[in-house]
PDB file of N, CA, C, O and CB in Angstrom:
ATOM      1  N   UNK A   1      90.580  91.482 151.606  1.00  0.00           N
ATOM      2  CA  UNK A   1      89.529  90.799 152.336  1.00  0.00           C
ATOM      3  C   UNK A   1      90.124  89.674 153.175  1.00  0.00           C
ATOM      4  O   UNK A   1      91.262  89.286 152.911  1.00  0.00           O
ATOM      5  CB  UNK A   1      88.464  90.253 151.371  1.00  0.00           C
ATOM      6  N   UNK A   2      89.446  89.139 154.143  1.00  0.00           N
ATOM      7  CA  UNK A   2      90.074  88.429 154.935  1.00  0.00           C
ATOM      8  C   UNK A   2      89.804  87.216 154.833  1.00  0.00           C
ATOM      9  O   UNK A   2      88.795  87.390 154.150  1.00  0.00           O
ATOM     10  CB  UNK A   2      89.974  88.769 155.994  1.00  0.00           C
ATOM     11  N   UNK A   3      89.877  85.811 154.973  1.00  0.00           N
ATOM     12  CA  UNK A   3      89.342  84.608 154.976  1.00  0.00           C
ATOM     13  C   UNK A   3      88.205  84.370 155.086  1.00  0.00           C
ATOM     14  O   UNK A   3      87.504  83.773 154.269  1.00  0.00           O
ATOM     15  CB  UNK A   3      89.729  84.020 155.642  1.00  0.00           C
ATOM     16  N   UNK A   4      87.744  85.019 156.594  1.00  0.00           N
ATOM     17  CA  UNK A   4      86.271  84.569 157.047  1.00  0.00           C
ATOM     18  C   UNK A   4      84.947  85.805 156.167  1.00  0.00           C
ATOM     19  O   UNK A   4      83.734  85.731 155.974  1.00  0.00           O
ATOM     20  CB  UNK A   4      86.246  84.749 159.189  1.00  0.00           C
ATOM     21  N   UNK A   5      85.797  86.629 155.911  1.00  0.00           N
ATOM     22  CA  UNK A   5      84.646  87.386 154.608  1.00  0.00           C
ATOM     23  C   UNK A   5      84.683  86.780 153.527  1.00  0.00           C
ATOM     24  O   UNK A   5      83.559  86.435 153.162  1.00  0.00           O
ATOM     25  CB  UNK A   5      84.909  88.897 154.062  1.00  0.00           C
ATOM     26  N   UNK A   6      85.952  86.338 152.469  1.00  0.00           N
ATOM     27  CA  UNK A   6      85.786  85.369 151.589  1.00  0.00           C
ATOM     28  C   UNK A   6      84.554  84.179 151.281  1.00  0.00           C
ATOM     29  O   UNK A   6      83.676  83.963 150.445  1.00  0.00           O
ATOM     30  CB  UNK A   6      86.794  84.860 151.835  1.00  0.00           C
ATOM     31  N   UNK A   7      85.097  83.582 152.510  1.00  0.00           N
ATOM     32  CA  UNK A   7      84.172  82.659 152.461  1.00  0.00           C
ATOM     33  C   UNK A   7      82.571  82.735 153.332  1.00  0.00           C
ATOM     34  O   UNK A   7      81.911  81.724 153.574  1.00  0.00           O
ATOM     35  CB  UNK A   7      84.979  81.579 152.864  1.00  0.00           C
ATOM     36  N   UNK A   8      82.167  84.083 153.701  1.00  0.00           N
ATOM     37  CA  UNK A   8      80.898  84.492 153.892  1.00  0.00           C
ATOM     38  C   UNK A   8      80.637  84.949 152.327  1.00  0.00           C
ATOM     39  O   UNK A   8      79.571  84.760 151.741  1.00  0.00           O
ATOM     40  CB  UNK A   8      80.743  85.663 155.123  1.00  0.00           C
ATOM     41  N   UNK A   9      81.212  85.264 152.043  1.00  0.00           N
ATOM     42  CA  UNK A   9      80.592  85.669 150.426  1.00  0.00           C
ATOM     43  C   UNK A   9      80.662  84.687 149.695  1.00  0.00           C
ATOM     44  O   UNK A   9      79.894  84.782 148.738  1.00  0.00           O
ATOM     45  CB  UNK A   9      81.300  86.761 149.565  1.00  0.00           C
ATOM     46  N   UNK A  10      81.648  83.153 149.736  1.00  0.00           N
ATOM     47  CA  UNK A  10      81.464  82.119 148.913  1.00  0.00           C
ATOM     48  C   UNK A  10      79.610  81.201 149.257  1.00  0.00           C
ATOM     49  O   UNK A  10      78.754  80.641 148.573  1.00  0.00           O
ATOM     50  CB  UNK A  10      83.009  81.103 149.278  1.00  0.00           C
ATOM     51  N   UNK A  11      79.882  81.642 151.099  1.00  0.00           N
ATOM     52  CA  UNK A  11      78.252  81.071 151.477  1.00  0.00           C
ATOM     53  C   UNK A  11      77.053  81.755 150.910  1.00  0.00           C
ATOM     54  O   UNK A  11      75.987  81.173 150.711  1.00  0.00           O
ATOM     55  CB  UNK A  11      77.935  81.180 153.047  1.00  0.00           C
ATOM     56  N   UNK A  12      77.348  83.445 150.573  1.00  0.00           N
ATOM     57  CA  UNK A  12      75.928  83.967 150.262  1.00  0.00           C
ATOM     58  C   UNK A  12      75.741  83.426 148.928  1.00  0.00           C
ATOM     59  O   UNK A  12      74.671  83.192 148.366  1.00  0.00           O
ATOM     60  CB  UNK A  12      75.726  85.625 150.302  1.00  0.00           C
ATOM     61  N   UNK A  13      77.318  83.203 148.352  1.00  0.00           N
ATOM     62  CA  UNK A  13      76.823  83.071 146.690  1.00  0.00           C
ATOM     63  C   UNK A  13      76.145  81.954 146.490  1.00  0.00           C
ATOM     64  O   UNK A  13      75.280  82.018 145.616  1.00  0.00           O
ATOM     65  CB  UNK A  13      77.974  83.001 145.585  1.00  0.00           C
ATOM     66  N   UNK A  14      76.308  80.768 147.143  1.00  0.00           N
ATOM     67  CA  UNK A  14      76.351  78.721 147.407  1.00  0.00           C
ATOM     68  C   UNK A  14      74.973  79.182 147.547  1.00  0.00           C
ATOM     69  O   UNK A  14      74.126  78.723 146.781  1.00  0.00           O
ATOM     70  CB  UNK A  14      77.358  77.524 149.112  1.00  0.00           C
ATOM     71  N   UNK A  15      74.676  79.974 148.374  1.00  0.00           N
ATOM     72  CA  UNK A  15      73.055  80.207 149.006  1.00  0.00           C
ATOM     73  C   UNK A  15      72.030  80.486 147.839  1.00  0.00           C
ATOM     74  O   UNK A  15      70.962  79.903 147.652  1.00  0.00           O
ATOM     75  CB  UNK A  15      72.949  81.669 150.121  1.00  0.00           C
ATOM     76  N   UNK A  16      72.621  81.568 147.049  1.00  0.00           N
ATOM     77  CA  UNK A  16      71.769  81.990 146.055  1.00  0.00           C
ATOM     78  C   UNK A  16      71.507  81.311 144.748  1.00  0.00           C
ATOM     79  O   UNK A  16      70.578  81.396 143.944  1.00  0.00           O
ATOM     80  CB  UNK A  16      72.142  83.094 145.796  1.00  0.00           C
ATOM     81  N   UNK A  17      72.717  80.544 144.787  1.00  0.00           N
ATOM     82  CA  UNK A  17      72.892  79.854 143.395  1.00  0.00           C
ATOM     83  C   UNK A  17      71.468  78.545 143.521  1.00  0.00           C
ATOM     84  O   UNK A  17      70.497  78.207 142.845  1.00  0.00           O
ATOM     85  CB  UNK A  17      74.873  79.028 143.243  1.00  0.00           C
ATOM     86  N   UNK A  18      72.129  78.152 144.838  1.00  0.00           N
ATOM     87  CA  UNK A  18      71.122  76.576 145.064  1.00  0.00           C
ATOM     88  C   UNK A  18      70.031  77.146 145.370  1.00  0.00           C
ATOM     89  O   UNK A  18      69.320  76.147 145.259  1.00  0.00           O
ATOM     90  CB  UNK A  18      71.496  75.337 146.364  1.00  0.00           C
ATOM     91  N   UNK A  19      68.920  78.418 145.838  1.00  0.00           N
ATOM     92  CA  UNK A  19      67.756  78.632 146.246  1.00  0.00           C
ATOM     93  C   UNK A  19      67.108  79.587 144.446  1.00  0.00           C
ATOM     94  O   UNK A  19      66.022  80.092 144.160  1.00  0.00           O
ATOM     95  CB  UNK A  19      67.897  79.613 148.019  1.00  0.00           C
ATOM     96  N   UNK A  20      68.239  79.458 143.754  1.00  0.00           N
ATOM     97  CA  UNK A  20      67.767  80.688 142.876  1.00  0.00           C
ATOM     98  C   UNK A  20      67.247  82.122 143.293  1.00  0.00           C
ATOM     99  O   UNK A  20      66.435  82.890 142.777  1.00  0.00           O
ATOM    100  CB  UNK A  20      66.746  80.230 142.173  1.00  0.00           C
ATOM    101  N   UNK A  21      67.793  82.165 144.085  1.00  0.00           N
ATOM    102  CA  UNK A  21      67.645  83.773 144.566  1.00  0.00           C
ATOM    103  C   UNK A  21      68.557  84.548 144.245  1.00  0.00           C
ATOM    104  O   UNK A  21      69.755  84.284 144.145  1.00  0.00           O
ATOM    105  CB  UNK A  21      67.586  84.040 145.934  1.00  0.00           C
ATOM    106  N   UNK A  22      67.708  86.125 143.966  1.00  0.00           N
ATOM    107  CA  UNK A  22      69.034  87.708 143.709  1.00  0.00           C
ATOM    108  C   UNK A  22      69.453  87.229 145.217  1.00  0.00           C
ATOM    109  O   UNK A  22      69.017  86.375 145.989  1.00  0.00           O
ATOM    110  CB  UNK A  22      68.241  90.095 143.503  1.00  0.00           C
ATOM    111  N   UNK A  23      70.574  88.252 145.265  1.00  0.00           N
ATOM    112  CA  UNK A  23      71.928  88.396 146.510  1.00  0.00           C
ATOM    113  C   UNK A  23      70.967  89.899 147.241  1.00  0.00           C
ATOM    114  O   UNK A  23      70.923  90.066 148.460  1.00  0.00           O
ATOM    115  CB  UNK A  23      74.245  88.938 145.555  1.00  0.00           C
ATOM    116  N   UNK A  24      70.709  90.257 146.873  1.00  0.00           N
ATOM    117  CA  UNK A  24      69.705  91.086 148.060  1.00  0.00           C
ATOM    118  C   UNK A  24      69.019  90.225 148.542  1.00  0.00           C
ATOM    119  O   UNK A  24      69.563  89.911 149.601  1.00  0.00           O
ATOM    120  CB  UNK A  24      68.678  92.215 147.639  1.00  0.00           C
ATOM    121  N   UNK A  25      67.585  89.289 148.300  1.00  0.00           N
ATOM    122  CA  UNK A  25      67.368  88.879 149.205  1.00  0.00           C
ATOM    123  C   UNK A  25      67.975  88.098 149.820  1.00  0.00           C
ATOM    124  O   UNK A  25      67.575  88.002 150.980  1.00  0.00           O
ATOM    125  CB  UNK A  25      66.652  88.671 149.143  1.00  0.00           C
ATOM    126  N   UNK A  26      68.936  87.359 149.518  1.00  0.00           N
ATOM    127  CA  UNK A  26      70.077  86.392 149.878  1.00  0.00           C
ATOM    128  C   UNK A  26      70.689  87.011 151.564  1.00  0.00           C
ATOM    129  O   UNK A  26      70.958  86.267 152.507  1.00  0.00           O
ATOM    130  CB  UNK A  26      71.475  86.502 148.413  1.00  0.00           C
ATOM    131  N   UNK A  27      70.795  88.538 151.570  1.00  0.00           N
ATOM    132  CA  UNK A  27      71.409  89.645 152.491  1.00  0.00           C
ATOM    133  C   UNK A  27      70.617  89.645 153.024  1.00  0.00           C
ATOM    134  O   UNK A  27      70.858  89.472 154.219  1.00  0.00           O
ATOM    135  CB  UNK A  27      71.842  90.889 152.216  1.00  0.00           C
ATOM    136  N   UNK A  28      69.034  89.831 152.642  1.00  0.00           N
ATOM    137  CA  UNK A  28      68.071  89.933 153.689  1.00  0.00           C
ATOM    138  C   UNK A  28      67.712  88.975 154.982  1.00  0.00           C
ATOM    139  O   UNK A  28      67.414  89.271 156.139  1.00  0.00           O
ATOM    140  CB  UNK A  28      67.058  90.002 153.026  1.00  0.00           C
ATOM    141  N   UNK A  29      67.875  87.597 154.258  1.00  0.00           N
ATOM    142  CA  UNK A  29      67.852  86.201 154.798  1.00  0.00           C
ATOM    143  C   UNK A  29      68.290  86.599 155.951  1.00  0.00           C
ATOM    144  O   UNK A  29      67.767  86.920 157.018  1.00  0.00           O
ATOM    145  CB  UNK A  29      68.665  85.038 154.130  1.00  0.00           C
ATOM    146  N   UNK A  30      70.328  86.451 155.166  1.00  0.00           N
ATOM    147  CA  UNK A  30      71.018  86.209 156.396  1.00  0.00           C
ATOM    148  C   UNK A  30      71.519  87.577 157.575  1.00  0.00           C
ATOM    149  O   UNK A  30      72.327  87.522 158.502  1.00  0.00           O
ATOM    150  CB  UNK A  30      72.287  85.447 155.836  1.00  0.00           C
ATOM    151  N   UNK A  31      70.775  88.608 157.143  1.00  0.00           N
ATOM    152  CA  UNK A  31      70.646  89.608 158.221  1.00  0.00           C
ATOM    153  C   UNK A  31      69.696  89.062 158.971  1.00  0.00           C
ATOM    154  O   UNK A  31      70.117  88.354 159.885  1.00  0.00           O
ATOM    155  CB  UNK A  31      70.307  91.013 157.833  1.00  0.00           C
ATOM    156  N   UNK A  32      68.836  89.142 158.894  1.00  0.00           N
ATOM    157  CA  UNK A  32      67.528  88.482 159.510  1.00  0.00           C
ATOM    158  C   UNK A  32      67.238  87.204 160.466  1.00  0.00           C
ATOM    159  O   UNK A  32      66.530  87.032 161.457  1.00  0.00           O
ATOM    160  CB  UNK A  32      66.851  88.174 158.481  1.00  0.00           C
ATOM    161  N   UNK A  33      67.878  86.609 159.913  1.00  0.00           N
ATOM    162  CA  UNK A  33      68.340  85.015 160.775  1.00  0.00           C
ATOM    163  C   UNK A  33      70.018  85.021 161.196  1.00  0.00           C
ATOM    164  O   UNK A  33      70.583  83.983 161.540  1.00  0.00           O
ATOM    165  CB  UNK A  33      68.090  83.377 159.477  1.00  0.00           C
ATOM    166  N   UNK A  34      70.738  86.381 161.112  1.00  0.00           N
ATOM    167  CA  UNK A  34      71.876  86.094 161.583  1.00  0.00           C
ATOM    168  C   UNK A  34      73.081  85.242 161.288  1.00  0.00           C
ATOM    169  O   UNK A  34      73.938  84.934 162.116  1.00  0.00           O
ATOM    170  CB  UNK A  34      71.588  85.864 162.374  1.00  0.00           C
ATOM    171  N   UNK A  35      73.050  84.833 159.794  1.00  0.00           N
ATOM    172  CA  UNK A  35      73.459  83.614 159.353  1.00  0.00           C
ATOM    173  C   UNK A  35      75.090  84.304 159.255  1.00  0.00           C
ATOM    174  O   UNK A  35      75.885  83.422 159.578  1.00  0.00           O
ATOM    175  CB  UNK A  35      72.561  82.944 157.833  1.00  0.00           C
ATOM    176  N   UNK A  36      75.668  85.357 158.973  1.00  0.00           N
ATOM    177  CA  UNK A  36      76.619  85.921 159.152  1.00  0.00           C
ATOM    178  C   UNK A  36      77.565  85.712 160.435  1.00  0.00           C
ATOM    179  O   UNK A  36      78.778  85.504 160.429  1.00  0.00           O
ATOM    180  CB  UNK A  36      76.203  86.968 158.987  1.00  0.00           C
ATOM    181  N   UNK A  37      76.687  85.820 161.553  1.00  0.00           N
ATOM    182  CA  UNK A  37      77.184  85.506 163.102  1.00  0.00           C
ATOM    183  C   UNK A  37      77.955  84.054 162.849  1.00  0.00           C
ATOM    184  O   UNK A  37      79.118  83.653 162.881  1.00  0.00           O
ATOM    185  CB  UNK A  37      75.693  85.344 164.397  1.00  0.00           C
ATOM    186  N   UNK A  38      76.466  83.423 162.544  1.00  0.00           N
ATOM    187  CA  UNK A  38      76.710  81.586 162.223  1.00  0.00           C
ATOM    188  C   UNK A  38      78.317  81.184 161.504  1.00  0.00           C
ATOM    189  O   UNK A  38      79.360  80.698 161.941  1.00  0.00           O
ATOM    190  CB  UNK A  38      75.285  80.959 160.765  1.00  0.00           C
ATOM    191  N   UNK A  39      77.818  81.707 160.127  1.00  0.00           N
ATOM    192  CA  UNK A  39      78.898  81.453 159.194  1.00  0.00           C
ATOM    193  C   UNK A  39      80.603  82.316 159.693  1.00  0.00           C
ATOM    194  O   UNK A  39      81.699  82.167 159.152  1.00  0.00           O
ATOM    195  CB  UNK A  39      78.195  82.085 157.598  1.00  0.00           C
ATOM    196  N   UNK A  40      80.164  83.356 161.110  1.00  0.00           N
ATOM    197  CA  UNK A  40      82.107  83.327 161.679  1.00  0.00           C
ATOM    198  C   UNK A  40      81.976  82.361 162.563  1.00  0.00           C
ATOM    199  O   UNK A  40      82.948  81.612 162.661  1.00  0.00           O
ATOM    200  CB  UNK A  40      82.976  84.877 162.620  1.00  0.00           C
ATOM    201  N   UNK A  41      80.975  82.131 163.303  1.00  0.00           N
ATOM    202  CA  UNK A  41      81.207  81.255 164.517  1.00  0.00           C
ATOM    203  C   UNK A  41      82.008  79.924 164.087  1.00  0.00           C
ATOM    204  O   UNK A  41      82.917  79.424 164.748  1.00  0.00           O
ATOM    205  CB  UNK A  41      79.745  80.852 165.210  1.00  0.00           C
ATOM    206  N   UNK A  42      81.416  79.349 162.632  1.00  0.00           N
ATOM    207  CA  UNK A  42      82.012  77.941 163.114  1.00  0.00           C
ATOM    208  C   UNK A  42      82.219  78.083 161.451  1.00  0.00           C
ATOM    209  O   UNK A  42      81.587  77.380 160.663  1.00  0.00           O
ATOM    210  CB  UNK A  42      80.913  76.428 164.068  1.00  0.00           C
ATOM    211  N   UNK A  43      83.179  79.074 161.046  1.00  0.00           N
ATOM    212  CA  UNK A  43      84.267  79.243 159.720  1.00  0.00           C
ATOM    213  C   UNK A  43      85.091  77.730 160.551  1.00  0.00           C
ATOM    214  O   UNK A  43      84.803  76.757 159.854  1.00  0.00           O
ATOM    215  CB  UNK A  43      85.527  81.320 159.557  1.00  0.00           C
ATOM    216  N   UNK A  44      85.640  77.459 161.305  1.00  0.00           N
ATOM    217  CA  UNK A  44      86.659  76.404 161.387  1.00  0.00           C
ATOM    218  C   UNK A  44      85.890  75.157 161.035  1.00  0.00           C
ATOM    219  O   UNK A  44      86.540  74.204 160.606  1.00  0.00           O
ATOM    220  CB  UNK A  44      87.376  76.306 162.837  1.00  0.00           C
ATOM    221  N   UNK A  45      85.174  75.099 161.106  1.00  0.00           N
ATOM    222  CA  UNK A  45      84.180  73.947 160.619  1.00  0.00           C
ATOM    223  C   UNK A  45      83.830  73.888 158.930  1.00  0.00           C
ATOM    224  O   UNK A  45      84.008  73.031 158.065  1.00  0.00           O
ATOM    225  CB  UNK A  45      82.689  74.203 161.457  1.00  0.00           C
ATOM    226  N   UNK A  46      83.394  74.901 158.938  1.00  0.00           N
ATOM    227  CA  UNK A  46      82.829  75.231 157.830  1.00  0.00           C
ATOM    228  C   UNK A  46      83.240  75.345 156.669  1.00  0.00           C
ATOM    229  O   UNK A  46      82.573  75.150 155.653  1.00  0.00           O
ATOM    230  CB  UNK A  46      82.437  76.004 157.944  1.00  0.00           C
ATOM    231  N   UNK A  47      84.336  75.659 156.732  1.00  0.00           N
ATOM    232  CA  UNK A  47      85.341  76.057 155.760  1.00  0.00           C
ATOM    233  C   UNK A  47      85.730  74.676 154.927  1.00  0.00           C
ATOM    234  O   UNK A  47      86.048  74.542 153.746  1.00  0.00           O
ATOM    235  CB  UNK A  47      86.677  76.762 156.556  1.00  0.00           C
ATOM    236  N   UNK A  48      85.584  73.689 156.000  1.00  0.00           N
ATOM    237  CA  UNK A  48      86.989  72.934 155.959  1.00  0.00           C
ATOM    238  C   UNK A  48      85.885  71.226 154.731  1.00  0.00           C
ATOM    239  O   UNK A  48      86.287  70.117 154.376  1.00  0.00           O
ATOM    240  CB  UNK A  48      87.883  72.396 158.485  1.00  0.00           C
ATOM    241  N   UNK A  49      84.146  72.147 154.469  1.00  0.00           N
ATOM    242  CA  UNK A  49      82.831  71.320 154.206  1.00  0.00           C
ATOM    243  C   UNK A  49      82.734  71.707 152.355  1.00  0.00           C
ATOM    244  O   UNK A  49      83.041  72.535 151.496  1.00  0.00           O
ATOM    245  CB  UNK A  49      81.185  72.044 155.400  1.00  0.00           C
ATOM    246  N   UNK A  50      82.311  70.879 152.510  1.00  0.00           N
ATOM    247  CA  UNK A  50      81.891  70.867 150.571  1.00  0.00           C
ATOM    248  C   UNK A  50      80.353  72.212 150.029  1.00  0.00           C
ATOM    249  O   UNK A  50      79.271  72.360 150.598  1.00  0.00           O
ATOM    250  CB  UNK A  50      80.960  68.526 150.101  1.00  0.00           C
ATOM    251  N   UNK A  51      80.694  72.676 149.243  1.00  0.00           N
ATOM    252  CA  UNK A  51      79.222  73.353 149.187  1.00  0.00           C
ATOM    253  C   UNK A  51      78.240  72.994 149.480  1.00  0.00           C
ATOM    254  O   UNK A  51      77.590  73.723 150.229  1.00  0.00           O
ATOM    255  CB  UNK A  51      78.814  73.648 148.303  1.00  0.00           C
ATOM    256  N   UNK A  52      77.604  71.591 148.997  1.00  0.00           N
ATOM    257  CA  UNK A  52      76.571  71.222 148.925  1.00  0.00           C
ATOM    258  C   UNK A  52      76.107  70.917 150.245  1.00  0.00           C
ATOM    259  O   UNK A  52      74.934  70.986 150.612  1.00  0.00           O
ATOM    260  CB  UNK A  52      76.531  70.364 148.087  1.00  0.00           C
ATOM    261  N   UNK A  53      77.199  70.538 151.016  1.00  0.00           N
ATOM    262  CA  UNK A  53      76.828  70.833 152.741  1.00  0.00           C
ATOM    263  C   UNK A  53      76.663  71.936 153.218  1.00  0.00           C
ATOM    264  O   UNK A  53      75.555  72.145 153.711  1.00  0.00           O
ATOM    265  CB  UNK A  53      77.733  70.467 153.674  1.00  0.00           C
ATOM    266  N   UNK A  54      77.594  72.940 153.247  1.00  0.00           N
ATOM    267  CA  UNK A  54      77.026  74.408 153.555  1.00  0.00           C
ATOM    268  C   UNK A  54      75.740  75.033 153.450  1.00  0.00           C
ATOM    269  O   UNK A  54      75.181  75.674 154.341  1.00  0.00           O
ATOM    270  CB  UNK A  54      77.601  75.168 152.893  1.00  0.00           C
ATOM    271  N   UNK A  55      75.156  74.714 151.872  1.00  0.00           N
ATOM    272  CA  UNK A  55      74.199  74.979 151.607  1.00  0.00           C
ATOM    273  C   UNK A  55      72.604  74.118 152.251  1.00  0.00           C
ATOM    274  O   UNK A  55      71.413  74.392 152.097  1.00  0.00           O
ATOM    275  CB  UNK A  55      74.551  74.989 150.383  1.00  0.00           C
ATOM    276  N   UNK A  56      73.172  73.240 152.842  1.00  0.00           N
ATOM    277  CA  UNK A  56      72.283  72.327 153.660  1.00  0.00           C
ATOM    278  C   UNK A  56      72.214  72.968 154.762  1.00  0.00           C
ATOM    279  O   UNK A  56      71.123  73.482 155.005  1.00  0.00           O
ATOM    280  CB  UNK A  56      72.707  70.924 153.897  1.00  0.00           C
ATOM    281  N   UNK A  57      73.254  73.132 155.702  1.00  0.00           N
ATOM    282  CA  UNK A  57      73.317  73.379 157.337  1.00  0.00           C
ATOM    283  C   UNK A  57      72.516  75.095 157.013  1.00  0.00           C
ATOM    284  O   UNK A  57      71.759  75.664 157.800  1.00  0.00           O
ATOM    285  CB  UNK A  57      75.468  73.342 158.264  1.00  0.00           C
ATOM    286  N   UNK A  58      72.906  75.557 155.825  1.00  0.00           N
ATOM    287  CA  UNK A  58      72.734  76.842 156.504  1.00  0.00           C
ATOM    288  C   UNK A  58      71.031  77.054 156.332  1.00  0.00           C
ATOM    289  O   UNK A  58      70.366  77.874 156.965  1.00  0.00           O
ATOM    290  CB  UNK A  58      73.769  78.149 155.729  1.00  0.00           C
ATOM    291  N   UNK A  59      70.497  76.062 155.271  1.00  0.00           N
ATOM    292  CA  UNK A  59      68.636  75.404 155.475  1.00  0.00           C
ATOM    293  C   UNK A  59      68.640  75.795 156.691  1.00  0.00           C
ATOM    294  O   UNK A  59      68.211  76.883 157.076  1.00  0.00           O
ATOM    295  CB  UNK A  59      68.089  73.500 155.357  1.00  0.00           C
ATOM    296  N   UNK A  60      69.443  74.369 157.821  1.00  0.00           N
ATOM    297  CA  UNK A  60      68.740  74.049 158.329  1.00  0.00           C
ATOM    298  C   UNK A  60      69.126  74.720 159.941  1.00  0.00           C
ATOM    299  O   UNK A  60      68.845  74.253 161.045  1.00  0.00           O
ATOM    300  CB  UNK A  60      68.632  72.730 157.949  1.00  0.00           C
ATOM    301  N   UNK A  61      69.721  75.727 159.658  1.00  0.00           N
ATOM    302  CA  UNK A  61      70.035  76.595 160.571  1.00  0.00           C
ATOM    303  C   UNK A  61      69.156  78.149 160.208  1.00  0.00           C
ATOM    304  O   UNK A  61      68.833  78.652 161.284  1.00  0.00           O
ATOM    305  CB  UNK A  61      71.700  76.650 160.557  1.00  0.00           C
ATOM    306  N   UNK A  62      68.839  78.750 159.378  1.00  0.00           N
ATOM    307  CA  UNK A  62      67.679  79.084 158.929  1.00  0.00           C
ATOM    308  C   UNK A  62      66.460  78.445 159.514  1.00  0.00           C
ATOM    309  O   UNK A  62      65.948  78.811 160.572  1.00  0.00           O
ATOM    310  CB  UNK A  62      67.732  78.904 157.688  1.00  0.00           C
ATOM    311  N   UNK A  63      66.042  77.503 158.788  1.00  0.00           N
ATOM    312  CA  UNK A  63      64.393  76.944 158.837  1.00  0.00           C
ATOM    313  C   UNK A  63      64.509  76.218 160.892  1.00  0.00           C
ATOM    314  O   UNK A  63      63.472  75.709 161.316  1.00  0.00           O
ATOM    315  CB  UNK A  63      64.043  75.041 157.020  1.00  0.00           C
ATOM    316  N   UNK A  64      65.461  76.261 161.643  1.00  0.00           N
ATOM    317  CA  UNK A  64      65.790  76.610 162.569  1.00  0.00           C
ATOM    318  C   UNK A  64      65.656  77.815 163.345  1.00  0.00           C
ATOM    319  O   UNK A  64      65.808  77.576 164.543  1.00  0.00           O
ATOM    320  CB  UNK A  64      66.544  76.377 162.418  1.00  0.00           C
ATOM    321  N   UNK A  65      65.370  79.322 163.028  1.00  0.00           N
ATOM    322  CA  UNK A  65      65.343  80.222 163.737  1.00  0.00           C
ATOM    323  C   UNK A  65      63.829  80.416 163.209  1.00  0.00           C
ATOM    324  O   UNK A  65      63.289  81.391 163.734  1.00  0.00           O
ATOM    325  CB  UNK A  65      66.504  81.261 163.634  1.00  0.00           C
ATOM    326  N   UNK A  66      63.243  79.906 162.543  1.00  0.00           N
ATOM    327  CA  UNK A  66      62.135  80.790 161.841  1.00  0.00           C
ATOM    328  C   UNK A  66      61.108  80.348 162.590  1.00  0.00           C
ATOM    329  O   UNK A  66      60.044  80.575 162.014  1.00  0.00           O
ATOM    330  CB  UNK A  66      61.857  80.628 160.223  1.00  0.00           C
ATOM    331  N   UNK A  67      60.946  79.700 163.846  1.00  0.00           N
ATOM    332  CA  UNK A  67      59.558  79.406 164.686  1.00  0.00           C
ATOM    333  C   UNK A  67      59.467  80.165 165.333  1.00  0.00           C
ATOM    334  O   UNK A  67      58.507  80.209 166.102  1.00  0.00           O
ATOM    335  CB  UNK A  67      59.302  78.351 165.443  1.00  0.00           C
TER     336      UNK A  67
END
């Protein structure tokens, strides 16, 4: 696996753990809102952030597409 899948799968897990959600809907989310795109676009950023931030931006990049 490569870096930026690693750590798309460290984000779905951060995601599910802090929302209490299964990892299907977790997949559904971020198919849906694209959070996959997100989480390669700015891996150089992202990577480099604590969970508990990840799990914030990706709120509020989510609750961001949903209007």
């Amino acid at each position: 696996m490569t870096d930026k899948m690693n750590f798309a799968v460290f984000c779905l897990e951060s995601y599910k753990l802090a929302h209490n959600l299964k990892g299907k809907d977790v997949i559904k989310i971020f198919i849906q809102y694209k959070v996959f795109d997100y989480i390669k676009s700015f891996f150089d950023v992202l990577h480099s952030t604590g969970q508990k931030y990840i799990v914030n931006d990706l709120d509020i990049y989510i609750s961001s597409r949903q209007i």
